[in-house]
LOGUKOL-36339 format. One record per residue (C-alpha): x negated, y negated, z; residue number from 0; residue in one letter. Coordinates in Angstrom, 1 decimal. Example, Ala and Ser with C-alpha at 12.3 -4.5 7.8 and 13.67 -1.06 7.14 Angstrom:
# LOGUKOL-36339
      x      y      z   k r
  -12.3    4.5    7.8   0 A
  -13.7    1.1    7.1   1 S
# end
This chain:
# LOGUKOL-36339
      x      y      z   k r
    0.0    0.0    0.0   0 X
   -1.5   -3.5   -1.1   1 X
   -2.2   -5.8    1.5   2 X
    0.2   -8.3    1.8   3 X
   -0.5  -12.2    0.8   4 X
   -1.4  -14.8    3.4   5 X
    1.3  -16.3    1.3   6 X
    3.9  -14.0    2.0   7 X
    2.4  -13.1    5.3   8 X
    3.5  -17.2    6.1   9 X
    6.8  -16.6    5.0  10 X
    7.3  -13.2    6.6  11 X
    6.0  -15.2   10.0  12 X
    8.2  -17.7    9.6  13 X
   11.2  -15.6    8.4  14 X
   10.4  -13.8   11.5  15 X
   10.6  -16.5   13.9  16 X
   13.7  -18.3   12.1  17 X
   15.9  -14.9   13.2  18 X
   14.5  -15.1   16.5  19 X
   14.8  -18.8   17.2  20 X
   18.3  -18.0   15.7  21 X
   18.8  -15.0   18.1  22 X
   17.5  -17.1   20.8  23 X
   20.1  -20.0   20.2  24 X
   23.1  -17.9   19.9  25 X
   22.1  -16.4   23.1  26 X
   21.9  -19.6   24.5  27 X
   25.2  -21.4   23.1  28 X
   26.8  -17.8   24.6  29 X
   25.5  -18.5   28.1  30 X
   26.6  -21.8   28.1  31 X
   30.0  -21.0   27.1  32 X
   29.9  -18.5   29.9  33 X
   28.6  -21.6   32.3  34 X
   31.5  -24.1   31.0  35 X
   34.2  -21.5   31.3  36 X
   33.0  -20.3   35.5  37 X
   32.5  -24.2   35.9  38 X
   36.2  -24.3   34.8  39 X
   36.8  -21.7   36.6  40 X
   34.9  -23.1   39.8  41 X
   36.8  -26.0   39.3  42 X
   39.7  -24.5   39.3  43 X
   39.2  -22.8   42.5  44 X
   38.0  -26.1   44.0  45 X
   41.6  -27.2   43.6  46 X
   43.2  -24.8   44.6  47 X
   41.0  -25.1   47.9  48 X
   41.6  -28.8   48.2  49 X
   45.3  -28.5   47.7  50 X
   45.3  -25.1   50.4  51 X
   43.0  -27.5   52.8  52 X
   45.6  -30.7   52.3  53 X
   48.5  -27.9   53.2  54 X
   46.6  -26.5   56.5  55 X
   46.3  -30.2   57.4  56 X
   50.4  -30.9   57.4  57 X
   50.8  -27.2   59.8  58 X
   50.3  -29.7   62.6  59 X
   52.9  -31.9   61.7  60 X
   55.0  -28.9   60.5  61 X
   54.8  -26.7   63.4  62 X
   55.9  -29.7   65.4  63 X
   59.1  -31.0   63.3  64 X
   60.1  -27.2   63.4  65 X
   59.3  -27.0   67.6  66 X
   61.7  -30.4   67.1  67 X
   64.2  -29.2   65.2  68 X
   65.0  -25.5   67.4  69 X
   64.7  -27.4   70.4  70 X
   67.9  -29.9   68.8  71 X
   69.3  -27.3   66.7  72 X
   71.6  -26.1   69.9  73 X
   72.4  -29.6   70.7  74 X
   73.5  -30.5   67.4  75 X
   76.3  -27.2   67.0  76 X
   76.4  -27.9   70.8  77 X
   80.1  -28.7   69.8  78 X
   81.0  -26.1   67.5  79 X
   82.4  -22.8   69.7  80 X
   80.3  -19.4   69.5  81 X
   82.4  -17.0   67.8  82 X
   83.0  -15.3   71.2  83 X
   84.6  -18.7   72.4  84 X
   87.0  -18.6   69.3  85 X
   89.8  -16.5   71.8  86 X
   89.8  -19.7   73.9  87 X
   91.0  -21.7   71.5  88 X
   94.8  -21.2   72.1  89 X
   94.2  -21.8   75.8  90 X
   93.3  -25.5   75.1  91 X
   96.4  -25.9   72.8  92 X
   98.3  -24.6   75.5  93 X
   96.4  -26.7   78.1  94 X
   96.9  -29.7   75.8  95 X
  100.6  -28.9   75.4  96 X
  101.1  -29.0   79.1  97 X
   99.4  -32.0   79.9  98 X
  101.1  -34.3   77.2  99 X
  104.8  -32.8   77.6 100 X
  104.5  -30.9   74.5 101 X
  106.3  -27.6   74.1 102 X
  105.0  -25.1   71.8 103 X
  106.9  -22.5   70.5 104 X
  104.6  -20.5   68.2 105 X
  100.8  -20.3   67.1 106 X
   99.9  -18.5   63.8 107 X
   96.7  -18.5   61.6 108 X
   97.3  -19.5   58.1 109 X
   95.3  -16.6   56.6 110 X
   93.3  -19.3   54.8 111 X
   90.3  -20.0   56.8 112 X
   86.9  -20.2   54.5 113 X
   85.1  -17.8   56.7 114 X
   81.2  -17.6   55.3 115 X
   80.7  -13.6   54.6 116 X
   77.3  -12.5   53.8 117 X
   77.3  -10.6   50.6 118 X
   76.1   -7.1   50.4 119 X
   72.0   -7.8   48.6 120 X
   72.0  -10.9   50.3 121 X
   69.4  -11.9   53.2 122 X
   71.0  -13.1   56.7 123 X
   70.7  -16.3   57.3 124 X
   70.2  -18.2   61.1 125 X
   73.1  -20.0   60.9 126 X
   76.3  -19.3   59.9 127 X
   79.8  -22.0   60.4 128 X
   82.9  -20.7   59.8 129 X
   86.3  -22.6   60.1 130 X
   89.4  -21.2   61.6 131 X
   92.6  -22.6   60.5 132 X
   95.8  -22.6   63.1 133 X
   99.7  -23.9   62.5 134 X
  101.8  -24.8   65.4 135 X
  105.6  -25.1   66.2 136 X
  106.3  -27.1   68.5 137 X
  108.6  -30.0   70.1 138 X
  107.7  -33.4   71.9 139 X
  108.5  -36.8   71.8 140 X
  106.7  -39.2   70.0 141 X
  104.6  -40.7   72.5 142 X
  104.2  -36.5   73.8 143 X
  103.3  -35.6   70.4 144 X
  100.6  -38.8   70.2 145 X
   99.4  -38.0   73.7 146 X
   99.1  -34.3   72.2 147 X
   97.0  -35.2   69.2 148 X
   94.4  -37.6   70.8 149 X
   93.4  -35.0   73.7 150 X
   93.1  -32.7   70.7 151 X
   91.0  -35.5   68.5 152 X
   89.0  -36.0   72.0 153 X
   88.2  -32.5   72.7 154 X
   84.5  -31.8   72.9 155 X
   84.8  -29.5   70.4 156 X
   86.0  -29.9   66.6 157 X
   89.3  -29.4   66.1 158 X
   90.9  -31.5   63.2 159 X
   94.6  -32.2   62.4 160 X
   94.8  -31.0   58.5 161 X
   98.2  -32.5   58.5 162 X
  101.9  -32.2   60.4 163 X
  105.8  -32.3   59.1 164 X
  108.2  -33.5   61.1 165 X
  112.1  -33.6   61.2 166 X
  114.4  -36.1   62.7 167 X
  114.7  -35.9   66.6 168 X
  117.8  -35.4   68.6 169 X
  118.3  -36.8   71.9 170 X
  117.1  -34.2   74.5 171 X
  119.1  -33.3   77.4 172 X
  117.0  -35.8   80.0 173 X
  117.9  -38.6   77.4 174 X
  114.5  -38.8   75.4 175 X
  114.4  -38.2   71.9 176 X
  112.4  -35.1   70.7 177 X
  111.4  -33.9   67.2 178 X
  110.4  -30.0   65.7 179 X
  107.2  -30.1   64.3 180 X
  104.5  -28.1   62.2 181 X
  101.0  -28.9   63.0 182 X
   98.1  -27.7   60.9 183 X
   94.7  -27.3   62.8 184 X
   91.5  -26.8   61.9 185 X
   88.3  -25.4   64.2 186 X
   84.8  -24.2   63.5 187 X
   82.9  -21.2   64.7 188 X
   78.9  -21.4   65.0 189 X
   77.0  -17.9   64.5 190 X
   73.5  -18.4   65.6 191 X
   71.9  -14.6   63.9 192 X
   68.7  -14.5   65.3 193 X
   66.3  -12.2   62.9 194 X
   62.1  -11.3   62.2 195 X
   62.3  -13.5   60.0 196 X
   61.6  -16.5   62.0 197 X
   58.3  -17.8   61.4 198 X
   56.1  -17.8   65.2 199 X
   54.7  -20.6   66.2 200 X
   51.4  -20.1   67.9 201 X
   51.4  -22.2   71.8 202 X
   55.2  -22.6   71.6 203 X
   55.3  -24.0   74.4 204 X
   52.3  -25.6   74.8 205 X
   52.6  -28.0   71.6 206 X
   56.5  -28.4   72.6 207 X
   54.9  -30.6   75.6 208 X
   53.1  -32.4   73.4 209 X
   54.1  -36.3   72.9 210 X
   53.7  -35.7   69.8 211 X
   56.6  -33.6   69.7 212 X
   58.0  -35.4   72.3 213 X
   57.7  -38.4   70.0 214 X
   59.9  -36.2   67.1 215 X
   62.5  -35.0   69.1 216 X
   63.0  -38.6   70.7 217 X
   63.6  -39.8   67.1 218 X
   66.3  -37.3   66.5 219 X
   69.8  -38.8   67.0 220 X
   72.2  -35.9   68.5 221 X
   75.8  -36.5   66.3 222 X
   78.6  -37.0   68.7 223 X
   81.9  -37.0   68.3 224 X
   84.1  -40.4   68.3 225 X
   86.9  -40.8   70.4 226 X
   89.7  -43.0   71.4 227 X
   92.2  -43.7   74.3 228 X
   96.1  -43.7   73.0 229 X
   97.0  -46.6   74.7 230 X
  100.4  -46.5   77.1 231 X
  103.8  -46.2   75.3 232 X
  105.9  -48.5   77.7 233 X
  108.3  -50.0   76.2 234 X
  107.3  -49.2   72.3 235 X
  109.4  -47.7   70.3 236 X
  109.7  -44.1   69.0 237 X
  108.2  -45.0   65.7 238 X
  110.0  -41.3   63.9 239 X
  113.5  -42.7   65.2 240 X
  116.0  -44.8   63.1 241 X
  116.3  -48.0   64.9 242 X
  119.8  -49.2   63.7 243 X
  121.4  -45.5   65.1 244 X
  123.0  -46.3   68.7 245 X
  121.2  -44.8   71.8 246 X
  121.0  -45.1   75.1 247 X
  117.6  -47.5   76.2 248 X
  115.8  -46.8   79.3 249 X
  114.8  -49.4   80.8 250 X
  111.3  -50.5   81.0 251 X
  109.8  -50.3   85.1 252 X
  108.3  -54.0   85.3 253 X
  106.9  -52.6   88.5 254 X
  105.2  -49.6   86.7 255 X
  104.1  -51.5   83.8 256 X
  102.0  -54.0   86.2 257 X
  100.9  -51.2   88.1 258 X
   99.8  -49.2   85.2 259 X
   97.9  -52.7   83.4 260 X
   96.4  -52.7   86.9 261 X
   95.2  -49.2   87.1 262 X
   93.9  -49.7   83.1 263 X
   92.0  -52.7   83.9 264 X
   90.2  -50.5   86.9 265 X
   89.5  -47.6   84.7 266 X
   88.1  -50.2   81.8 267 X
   85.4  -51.9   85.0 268 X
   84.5  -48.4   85.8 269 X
   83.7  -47.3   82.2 270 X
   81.6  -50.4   81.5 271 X
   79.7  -50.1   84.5 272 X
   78.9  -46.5   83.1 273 X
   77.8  -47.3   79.6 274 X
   75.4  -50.0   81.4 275 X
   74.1  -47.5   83.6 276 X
   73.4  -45.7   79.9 277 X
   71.9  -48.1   78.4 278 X
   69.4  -48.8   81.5 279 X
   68.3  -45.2   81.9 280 X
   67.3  -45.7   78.2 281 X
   65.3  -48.8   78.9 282 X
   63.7  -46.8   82.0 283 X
   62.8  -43.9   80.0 284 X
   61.1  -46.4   77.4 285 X
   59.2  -48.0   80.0 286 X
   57.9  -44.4   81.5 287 X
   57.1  -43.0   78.1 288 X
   55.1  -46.5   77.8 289 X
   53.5  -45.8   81.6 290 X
   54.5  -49.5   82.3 291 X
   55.3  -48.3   85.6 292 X
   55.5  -51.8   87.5 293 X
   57.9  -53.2   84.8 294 X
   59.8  -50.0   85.7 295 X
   59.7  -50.6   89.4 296 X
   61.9  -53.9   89.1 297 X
   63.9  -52.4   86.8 298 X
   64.9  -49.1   88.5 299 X
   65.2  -50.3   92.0 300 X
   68.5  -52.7   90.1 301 X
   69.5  -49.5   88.3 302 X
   69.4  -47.1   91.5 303 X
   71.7  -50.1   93.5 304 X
   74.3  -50.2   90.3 305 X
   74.3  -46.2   90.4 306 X
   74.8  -46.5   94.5 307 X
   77.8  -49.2   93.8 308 X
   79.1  -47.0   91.6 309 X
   79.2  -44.2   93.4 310 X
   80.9  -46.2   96.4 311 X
   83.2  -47.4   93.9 312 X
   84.4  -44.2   92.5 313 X
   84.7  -42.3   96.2 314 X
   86.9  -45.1   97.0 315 X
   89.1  -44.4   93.7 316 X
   89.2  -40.8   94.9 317 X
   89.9  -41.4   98.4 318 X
   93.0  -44.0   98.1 319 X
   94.2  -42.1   95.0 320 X
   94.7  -45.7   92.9 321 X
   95.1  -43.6   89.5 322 X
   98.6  -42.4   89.3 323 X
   99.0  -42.3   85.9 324 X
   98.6  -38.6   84.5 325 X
   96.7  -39.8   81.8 326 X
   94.2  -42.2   83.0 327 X
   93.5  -39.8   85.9 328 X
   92.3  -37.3   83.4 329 X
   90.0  -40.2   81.5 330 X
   88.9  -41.4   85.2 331 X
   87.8  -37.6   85.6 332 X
   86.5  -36.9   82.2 333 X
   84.4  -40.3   81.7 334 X
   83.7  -41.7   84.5 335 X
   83.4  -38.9   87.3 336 X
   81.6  -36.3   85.0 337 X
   79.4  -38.6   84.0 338 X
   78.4  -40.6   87.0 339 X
   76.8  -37.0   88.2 340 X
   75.2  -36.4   84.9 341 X
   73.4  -39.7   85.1 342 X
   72.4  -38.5   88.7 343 X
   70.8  -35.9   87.0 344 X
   69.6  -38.1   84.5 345 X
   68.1  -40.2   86.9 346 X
   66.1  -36.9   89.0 347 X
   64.9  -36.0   85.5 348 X
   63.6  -39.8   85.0 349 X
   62.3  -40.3   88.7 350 X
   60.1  -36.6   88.5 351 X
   58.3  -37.5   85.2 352 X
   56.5  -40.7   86.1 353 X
   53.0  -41.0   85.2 354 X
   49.9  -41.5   87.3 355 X
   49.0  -45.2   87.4 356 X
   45.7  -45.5   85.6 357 X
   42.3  -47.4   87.2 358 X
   43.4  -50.0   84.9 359 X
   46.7  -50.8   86.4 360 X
   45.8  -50.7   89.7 361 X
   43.0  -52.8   89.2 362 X
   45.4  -55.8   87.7 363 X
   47.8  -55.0   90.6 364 X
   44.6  -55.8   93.2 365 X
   43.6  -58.5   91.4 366 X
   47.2  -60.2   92.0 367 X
   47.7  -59.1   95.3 368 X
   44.1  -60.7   95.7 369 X
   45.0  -64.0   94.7 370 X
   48.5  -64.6   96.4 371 X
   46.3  -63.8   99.6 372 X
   43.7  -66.1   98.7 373 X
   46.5  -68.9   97.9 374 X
   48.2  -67.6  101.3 375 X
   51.9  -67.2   99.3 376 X
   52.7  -64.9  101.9 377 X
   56.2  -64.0  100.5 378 X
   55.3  -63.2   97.4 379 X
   52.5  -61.0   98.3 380 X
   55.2  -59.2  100.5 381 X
   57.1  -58.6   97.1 382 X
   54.0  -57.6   95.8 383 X
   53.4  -55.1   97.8 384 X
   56.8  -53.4   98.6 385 X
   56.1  -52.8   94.2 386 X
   53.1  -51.3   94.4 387 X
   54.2  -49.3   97.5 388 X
   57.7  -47.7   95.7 389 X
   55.6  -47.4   92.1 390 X
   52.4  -45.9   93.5 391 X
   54.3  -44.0   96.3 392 X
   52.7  -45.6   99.3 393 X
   49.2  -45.4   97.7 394 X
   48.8  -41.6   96.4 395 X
   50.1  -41.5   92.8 396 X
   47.3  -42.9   91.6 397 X
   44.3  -41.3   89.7 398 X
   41.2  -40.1   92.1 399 X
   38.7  -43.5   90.7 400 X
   41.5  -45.3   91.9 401 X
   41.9  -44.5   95.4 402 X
   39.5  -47.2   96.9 403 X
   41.2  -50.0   94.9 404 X
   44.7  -48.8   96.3 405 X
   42.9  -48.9   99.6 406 X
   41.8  -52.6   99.2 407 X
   45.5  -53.4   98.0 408 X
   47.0  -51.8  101.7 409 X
   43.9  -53.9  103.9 410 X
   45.5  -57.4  102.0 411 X
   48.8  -56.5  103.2 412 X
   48.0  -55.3  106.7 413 X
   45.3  -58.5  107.0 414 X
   48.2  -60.9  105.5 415 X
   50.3  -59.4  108.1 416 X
   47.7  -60.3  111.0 417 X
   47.2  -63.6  109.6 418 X
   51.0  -64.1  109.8 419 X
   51.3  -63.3  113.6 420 X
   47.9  -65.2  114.4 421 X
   49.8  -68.3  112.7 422 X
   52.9  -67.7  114.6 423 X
   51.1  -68.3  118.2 424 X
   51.0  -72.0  116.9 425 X
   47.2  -72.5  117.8 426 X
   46.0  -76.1  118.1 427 X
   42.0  -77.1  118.2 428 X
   42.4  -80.5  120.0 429 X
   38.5  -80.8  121.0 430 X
   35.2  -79.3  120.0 431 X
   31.8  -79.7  122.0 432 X
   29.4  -78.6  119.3 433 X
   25.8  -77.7  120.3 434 X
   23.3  -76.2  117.3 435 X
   21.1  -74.7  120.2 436 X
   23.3  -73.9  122.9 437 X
   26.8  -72.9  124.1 438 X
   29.6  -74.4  121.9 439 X
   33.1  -74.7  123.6 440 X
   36.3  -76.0  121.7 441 X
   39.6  -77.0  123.4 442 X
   42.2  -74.3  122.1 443 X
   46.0  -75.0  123.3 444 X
   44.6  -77.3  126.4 445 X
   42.2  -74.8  127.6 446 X
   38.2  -74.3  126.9 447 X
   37.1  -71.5  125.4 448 X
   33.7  -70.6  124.3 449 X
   32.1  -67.9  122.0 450 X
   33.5  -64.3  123.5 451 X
   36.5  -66.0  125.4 452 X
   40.2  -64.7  124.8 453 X
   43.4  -66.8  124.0 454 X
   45.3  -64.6  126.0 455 X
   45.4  -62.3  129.0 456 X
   46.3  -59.6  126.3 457 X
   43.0  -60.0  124.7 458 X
   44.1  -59.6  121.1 459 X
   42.2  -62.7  120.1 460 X
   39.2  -63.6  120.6 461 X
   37.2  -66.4  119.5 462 X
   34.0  -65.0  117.9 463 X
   32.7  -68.8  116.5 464 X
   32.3  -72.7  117.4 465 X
   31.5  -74.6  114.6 466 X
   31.3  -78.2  114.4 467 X
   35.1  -78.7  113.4 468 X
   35.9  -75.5  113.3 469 X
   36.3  -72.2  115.2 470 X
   36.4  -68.2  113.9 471 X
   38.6  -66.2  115.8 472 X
   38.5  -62.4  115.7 473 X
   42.1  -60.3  115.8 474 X
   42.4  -56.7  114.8 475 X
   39.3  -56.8  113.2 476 X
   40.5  -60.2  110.9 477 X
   38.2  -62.9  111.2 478 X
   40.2  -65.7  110.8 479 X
   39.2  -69.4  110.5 480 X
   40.7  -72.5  111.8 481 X
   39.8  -76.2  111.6 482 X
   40.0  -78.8  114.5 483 X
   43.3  -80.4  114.4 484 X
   42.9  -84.1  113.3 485 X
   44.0  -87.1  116.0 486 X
   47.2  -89.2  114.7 487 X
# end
């Protein structure tokens, strides 16, 4: 075989090297394919770790808006009946129907109810709320029938009036006209299914303490249910009657109509006295959450004497029996007695969960006490003092690097004290005889004393120092200083 050519040795070389470089280059545009698409793909993954990271940091939040929501969740169905309550139902009509006059004659279901049944293949749920539809017969006068309706309207449970027929009354035989009527009702059931599949919450209750779900569930408003007071029917009109047919008109007891306005206007100071009270033990509650507890002090000491007046007044309502009215009774039971002893408990809850005071707030409170001393405003440092002592509970609800301030705060008030019965003795300093080097005497209340003497055979006071105008006496360990009283 001829050797080949240095020419075509060149181009075999460089033929050679062409299909390598080319070899080379592909490999390399394939790798960096393979780096773009795992950068992608890195990317990718980044994301989806950003977005899991931005979702682990709203669990906090989450877990405690759920903790919020099951601790309210009872409150707010609080007036829809448990199924197992649904059999008392007819026992309030029938309660109802007594206390208004009404008389029922029969209670059927209308078979129409929209029950919510669970599908067969369908998952339970935690909640279920069914309604439960009722029709009544029954007879009343108008005013019965009205009195009927709003202590069904004012029940703390939900029961609505779908709708009602009535037919033209007939005088009864005790003179009052009564009507037949068909009354449609409507109540709700509440199913609470509890199941595995409600998601735990690590440190239940733990992170329901929290203020931060304290802060939540605070935030939450609690539906209620409105209500009204049918107002008294003396001397109105049965409004279902024809007015031009002839019947005989009872006439109206001036005597009971004063009486009744009288017992009204009671029952009307009483309920407004109990909203106040509401409203206050809101305030207080704001100013605890906020720990500004000597604000709080002023406040709930006028709050405890309104609840204390109220109770007074309300014993005394019991006791003298002034609500004779059937009706207003019940309100005066239902609005004003039952909740004067839930604010009571309102007000143990409030009066347990006050806060330490803090270095800093005893510290401003010395600091004032202080100064009233220094400017010897003896009755306000009096007021002072009785605040601190209700707030701080004579000294000890403080925190520990507070103690010795709450300790200076006490010595004020026990040395103002001493320094109020030293200036009730009514000391004069009529004459001094001042010597630098030797014994000093002053005249005190017409009598010389000198250094070590005391005022009295008691020996409380003593007079420890003779200045030139002046003299120190010592009392219960106060050093107190007078100057010579001045010659008119």
């Amino acid at each position: 075989m001829n050797k080949l050519s240095e020419k075509q040795l060149l181009i075999g070389t460089i033929a050679v090297t062409l299909l390598a470089a080319l070899g080379i280059g592909f490999l390399i545009w394939r790798d960096f394919g393979t780096i773009a698409a795992e950068e992608t793909l890195v990317d990718e993954i980044k994301g989806k770790i950003e977005a899991a990271e931005a979702e682990i940091a709203k669990i906090d939040d989450r877990e405690h808006r759920a903790i919020a929501n099951r601790e309210t969740g009872e409150k707010e169905v609080a007036f829809l009946p448990a199924e197992t309550e649904i059999e008392n139902f007819w026992e309030v009509l029938e309660r109802f129907a007594e206390e208004s006059g009404v008389k029922i004659s029969k209670i059927s279901p209308t078979g129409g109810g929209r029950r919510s049944r669970r599908r067969k293949g369908k998952k339970a749920t935690t909640t279920s709320i069914s309604s439960v539809d009722q029709v009544m017969n029954l007879r009343a006068t108008a005013h019965e029938f009205l009195r009927f309706i709003n202590l069904i309207e004012n029940h703390n449970r939900i029961i609505n009036v779908i709708d009602f027929e009535l037919s033209t009354g007939a005088q009864d035989f005790d003179g009052k006209i009564r009507h037949n009527l068909r009354v449609s009702l409507r109540t709700f059931t509440y199913s609470k299914k509890i199941t595995n599949t409600i998601v735990s919450i690590p440190n239940y209750d733990q992170k329901r303490e929290s203020m931060k779900a304290k802060e939540i569930i605070s935030r939450i408003k609690i539906e209620e249910k409105t209500q009204y007071t049918l107002t008294t029917s003396i001397a109105r009109r049965d409004p279902f009657v024809n007015v031009r047919r002839r019947r005989q008109e009872a006439t109206v007891d001036e005597n009971g109509e004063r009486e009744y306005a009288h017992q009204e206007t009671l029952f009307r100071e009483l309920l407004e006295q109990i909203r106040t009270l509401e409203n206050d033990l809101q305030i207080e509650k704001i100013l605890i959450d906020k720990n500004l507890l000597f604000q709080l002090e002023k406040h709930r000491q006028v709050v405890r004497d309104a609840y204390h007046q109220l109770g007074e007044q309300i014993a005394q309502c019991e006791e003298k029996r002034l609500f004779t009215d059937r009706d207003l009774l019940e309100q005066f039971k239902t609005q004003v007695v039952l909740k004067y002893h839930e604010l009571g408990a309102s007000i143990v809850g409030l009066d347990s969960s006050q806060k330490q005071l803090s270095k800093e707030q005893v510290q401003a409170k010395r600091d004032k006490i202080a100064k009233l001393f220094d400017e010897r405003r003896w009755k306000g440092l009096a007021e002072e003092f009785r605040n601190w002592k209700s707030i701080s509970r004579k000294g000890e609800h403080v925190v520990d690097e507070a103690r010795a301030l709450a300790a200076e705060i006490t010595d004020f008030q026990r040395r103002a004290e001493v320094i109020q019965d030293f200036d009730r003795r009514k000391i004069a300093i009529t004459g001094i005889v001042f010597s630098p080097n030797g014994v000093s005497i002053a005249v005190i209340n017409g009598k010389l004393r000198g250094e070590g003497d005391a005022l009295d055979a008691d020996g409380r006071v003593l007079v420890a120092e003779v200045g030139e105008n002046f003299v120190i006496f010592v009392t219960e360990g106060v050093e107190i200083k007078r100057l010579q009283t001045r010659r008119r």
